[in-house]
N, C-alpha and C positions, 0 to 999 in steps of 0.2 A: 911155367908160370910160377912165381912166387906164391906161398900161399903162409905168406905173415900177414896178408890182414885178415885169411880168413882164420887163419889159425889162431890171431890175439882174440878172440871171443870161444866160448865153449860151444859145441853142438853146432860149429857152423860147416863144418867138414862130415857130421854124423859119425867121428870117429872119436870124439871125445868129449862123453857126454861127462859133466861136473853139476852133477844133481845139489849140493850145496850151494852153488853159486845160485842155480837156477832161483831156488829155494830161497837162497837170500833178496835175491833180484824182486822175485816176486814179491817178498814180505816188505822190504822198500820200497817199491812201487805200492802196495796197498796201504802203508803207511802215508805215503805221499797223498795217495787218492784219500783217507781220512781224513786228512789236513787241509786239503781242499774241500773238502765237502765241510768238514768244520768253517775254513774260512769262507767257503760259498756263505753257511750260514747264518755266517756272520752278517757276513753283507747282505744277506736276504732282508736278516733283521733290520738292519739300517738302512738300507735303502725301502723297506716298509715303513718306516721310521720315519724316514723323511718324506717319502711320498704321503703319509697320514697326516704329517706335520703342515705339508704343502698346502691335501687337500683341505685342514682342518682351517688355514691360515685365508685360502681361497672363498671357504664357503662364512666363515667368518670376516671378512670384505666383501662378500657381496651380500650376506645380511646384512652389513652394515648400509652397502649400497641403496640395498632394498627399504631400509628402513628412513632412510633419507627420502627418498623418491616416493614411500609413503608417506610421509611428513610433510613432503612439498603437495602433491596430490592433498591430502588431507586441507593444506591452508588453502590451493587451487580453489577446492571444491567449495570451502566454508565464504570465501572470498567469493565467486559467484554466488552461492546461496543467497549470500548478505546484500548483494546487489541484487539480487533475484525476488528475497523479500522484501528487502526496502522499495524494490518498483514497485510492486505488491501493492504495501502498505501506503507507499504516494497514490499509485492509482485509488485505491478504498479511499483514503483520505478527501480525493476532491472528488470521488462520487458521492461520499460522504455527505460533505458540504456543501455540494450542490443538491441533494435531498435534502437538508436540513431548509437549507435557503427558500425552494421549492415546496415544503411542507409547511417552513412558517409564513410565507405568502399566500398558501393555498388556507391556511387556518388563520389568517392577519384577516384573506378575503370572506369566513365563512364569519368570523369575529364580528369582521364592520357589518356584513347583512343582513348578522343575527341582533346586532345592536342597531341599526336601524331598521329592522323590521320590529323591534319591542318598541321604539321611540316612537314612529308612528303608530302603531299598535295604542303608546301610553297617551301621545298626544290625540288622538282619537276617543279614547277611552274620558279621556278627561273633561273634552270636550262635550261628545256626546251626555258622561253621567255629571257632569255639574248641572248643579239647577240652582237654581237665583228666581227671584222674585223682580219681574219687569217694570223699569219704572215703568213704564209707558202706557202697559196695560193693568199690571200689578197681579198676574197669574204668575202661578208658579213654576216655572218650565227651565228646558237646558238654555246652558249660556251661549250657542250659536244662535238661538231665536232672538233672545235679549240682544246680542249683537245687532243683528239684523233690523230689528224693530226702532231700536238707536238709530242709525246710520241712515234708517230712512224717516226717520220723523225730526232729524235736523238736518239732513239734506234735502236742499230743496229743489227745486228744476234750475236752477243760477249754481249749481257745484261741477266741477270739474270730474270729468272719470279719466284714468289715468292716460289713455288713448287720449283723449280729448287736450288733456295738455303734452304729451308727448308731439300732437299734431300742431302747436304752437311753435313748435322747435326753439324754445326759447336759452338762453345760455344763462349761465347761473351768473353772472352779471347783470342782464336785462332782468331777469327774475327779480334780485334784490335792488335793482334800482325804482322797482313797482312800491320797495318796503310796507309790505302788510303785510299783518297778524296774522296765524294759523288759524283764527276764526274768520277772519273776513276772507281766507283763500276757501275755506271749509263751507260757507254760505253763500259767498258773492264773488266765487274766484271766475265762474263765465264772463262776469260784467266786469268785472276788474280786468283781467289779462285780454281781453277780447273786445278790446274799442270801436 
């Protein structure tokens, strides 16, 4: 057996040990593995570098993502809101206005029959406390008596009562074709309209 390949390296036969070579071998190789380890470090560094960079780049897009999609959400929300109070505020509006409507009709109603409960009230009051001196008798008393004592000491049993001409059915043609005076319908309207 040849023994040139073992023989081109040292220590490979055990018979020729070259502790220098060894020696250098080693100090070459462990230079080598510093250089590597330096140049790993390098690349540790930069490829941290750039993964930071990435993630820095990532989380900075999607802030940005986020803050968009806040911003939509935000106008979403405010846009519903604004629809949400404006129904609101229509609805209040014409409950509103139909209380309003509803309360000036109910005080229009307590209005008029507070004003005609004073009007009959005044026109009562008026009646009852006026007092007049009666021609007829010439005492001194209210003016529903004086009425009264009027009406029947110039109406005589020949006057009309309103029934009584209503039962004539007469038409306001026939009427003024009788042409007489508000005294002679006043005193002698039985015998006039009633031939």
């Amino acid at each position: 057996m040849d023994n040139k390949f073992i023989n081109q390296f040292p220590y490979t036969d055990f018979h020729e040990l070259n502790l220098d070579w060894v020696i250098k071998q080693t100090k070459e190789q462990g230079e080598q593995i510093a250089y590597l380890n330096e140049e790993f470090s390098k690349i540790t560094v930069l490829t941290e570098d750039y993964i930071q960079t990435m993630i820095d780049t990532a989380i900075e897009s999607n802030n940005l993502i986020l803050a968009q999609k806040l911003i939509d959400l935000k106008a979403e929300i405010t846009t519903e809101y604004k629809g949400y109070v404006t129904a609101q505020i229509n609805a209040l509006t014409v409950y509103i206005d139909n209380q309003d409507v509803h309360y000036d009709e109910l005080a229009q109603g307590y209005a008029n029959t507070a004003l005609n409960e004073a009007k009959d009230y005044t026109d009562d009051a008026v009646i009852d406390y006026t007092m007049m001196i009666n021609p007829i008798t010439g005492v001194y008393e209210d003016v529903r008596n004086v009425v009264d004592d009027i009406v029947s000491y110039f109406h005589t049993g020949d006057a009309l009562t309103a029934g009584e001409y209503d039962a004539l059915d007469l038409t306001a043609g026939a009427y003024d074709a009788y042409d007489i005076t508000a005294y002679d319908y006043d005193f002698n309207g039985k015998t006039i309209l009633n031939p």
